[in-house]
PAZAPA-4460 file (N, C-alpha, C; in steps of 0.05 Angstrom, whole numbers, plus 32768, in hexadecimal, padded with zeros to 4 digits):
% residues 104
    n_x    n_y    n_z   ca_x   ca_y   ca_z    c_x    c_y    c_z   seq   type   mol
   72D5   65A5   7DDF   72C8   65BE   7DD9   72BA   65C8   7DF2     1      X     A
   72C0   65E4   7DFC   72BE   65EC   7E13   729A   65F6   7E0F     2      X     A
   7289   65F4   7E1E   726E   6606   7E22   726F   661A   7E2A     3      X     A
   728D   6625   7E39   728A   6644   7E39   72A3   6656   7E27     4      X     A
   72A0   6667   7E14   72BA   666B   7E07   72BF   6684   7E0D     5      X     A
   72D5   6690   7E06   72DF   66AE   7E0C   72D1   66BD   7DFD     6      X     A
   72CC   66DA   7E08   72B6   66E1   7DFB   729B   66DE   7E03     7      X     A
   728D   66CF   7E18   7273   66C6   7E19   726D   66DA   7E34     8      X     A
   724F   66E1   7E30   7245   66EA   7E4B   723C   66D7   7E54     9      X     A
   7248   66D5   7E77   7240   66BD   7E88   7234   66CC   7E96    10      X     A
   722B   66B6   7EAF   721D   66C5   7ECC   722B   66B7   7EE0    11      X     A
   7232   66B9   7EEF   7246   66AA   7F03   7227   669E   7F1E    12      X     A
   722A   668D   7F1D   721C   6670   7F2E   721B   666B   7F47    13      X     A
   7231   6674   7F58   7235   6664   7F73   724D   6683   7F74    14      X     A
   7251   667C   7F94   726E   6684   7F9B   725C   66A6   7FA4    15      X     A
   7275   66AD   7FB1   726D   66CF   7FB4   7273   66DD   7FA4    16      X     A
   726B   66D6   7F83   7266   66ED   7F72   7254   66E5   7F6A    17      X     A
   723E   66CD   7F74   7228   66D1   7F6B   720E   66DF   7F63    18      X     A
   720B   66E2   7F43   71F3   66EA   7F3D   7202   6707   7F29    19      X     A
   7223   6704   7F27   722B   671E   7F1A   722E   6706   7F07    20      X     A
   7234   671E   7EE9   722E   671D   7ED8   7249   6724   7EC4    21      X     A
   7253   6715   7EB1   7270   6729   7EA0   7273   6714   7E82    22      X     A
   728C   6720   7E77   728E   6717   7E63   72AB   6704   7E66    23      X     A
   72A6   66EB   7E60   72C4   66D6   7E65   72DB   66E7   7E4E    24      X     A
   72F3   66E8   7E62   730B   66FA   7E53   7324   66DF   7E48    25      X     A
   731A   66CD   7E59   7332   66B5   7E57   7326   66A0   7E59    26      X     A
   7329   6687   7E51   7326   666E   7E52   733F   6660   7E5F    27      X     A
   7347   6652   7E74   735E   663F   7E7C   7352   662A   7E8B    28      X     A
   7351   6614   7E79   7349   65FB   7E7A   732C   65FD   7E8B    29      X     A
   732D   65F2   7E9D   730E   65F1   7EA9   730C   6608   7EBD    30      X     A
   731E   6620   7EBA   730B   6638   7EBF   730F   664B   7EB9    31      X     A
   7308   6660   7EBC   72FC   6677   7EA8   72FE   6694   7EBA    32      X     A
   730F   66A8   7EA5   730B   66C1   7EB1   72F9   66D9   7EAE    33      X     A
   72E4   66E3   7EB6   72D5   66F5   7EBA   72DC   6717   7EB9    34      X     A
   72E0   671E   7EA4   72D5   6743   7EAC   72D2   674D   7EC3    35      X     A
   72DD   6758   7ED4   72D0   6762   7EEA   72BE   6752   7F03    36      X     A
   72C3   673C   7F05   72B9   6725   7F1A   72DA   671A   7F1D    37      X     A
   72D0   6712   7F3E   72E3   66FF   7F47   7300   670E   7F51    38      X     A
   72FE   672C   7F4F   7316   6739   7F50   7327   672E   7F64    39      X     A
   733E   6732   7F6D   7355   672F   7F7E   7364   6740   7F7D    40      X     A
   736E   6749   7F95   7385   675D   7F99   739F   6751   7F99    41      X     A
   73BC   6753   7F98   73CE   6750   7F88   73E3   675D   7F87    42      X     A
   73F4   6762   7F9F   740C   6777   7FA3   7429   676B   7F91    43      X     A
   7425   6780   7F7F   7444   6779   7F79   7459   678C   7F77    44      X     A
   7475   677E   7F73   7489   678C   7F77   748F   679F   7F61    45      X     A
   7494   67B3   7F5F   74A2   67C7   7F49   74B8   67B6   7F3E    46      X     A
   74B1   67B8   7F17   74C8   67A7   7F0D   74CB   67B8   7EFB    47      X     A
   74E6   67CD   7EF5   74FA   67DE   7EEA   74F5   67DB   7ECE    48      X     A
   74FE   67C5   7ECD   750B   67B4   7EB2   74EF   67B9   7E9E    49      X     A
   74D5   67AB   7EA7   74C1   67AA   7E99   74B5   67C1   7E9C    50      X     A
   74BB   67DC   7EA6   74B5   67E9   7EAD   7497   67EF   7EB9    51      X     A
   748F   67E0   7ED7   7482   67D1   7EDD   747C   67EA   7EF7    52      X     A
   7469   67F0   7F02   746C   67FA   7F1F   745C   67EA   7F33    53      X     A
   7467   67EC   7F4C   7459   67DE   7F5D   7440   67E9   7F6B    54      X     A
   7436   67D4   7F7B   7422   67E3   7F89   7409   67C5   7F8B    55      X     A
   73F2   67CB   7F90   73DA   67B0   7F98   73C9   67BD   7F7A    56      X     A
   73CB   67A7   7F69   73C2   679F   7F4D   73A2   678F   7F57    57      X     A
   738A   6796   7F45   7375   678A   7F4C   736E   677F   7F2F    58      X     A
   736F   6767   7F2E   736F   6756   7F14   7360   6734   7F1A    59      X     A
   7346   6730   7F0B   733E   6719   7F05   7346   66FE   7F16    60      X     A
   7340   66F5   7F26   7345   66D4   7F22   7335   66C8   7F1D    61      X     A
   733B   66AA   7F11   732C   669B   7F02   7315   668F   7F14    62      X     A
   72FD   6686   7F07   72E1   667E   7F14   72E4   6663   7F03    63      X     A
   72DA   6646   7F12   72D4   6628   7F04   72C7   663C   7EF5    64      X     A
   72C4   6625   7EDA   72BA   6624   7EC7   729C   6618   7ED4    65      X     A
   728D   6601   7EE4   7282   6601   7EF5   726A   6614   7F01    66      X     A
   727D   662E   7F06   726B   6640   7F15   7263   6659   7F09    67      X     A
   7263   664F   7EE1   7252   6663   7EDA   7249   665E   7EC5    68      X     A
   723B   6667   7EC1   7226   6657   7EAC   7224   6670   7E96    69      X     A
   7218   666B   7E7D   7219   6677   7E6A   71FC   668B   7E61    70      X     A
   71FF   66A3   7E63   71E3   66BB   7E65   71DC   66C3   7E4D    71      X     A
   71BD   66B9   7E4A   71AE   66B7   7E30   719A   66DC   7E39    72      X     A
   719F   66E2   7E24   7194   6703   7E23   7172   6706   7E1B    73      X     A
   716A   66ED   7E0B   715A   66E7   7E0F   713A   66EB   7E1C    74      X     A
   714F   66CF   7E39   713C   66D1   7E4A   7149   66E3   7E61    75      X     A
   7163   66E5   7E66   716A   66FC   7E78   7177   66E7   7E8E    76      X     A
   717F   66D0   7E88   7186   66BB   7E9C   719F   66AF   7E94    77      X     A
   71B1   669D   7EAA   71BD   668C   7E9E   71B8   6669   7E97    78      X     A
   71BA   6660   7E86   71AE   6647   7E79   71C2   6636   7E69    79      X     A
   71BD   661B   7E6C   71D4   660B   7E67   71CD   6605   7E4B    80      X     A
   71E8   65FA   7E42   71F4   65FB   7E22   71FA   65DA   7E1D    81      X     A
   71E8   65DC   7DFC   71E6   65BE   7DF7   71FD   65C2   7DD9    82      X     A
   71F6   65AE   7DCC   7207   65B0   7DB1   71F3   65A4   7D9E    83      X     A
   71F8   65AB   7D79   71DC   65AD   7D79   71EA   65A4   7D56    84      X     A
   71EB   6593   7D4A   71FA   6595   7D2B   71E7   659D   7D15    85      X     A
   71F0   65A8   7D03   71D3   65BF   7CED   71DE   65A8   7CD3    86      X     A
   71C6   65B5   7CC2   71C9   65A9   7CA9   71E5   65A1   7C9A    87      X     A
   71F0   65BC   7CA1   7209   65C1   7C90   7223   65AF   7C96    88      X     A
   721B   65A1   7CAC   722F   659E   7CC7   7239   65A4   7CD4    89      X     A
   723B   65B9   7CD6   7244   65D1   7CF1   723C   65C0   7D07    90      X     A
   7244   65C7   7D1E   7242   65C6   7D39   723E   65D0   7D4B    91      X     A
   7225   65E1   7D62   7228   65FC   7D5F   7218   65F7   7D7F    92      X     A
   721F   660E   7D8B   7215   6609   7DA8   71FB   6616   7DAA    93      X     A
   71E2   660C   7DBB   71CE   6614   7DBB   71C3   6614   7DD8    94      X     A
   71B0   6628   7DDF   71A3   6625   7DF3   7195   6609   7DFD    95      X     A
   7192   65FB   7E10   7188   65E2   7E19   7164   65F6   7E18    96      X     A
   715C   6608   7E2A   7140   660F   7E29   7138   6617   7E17    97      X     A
   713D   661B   7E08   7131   6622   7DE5   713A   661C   7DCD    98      X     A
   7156   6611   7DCF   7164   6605   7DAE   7173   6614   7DA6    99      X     A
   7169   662E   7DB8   7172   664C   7D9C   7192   663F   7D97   100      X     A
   71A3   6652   7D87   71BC   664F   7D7E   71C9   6667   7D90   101      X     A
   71E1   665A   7DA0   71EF   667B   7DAF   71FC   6682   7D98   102      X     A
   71F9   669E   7D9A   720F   66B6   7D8A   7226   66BD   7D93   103      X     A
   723D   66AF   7D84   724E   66B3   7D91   726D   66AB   7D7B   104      X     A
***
């Protein structure tokens, strides 16, 4: 069970996109694609068939899972993720600095 899932606002940690901010679009194994962080440029060929055109494509690459941590609205920060089991027995991820329960 991953601590960051698709869907989640992170804050990215380290690296030169640090301190931006997005929503994870993909999960692949231990790392993770970002919204608008991490971009790469990307020339490709014109393909007919798929009716495809060419040209330099600016699209996502993946960031470790590692170098971002998960952003509580909260407090306005990013803060690490514990696991937390309720009455019912659910299983449910929670903030480490306050308990809260992430929404998600």
């Amino acid at each position: 069970m991953n601590r960051i899932r698709k869907g989640d606002q992170v804050l990215v940690i380290t690296g030169k996109n640090k301190g931006q901010r997005g929503e994870v679009t993909r999960v692949a194994g231990e790392r993770v694609y970002v919204a608008n962080v991490n971009l790469a440029k990307r020339h490709t060929k014109p393909n007919p068939q798929a009716n495809q055109p060419g040209g330099i494509v600016e699209r996502e690459a993946p960031i470790h899972i590692s170098n971002v941590m998960l952003f509580n609205p909260a407090t306005n920060q990013g803060e690490r993720v514990g696991y937390k089991a309720l009455d019912d027995g659910r299983k449910v991820r929670v903030y480490r600095s306050s308990g809260e329960v992430v929404d998600a």
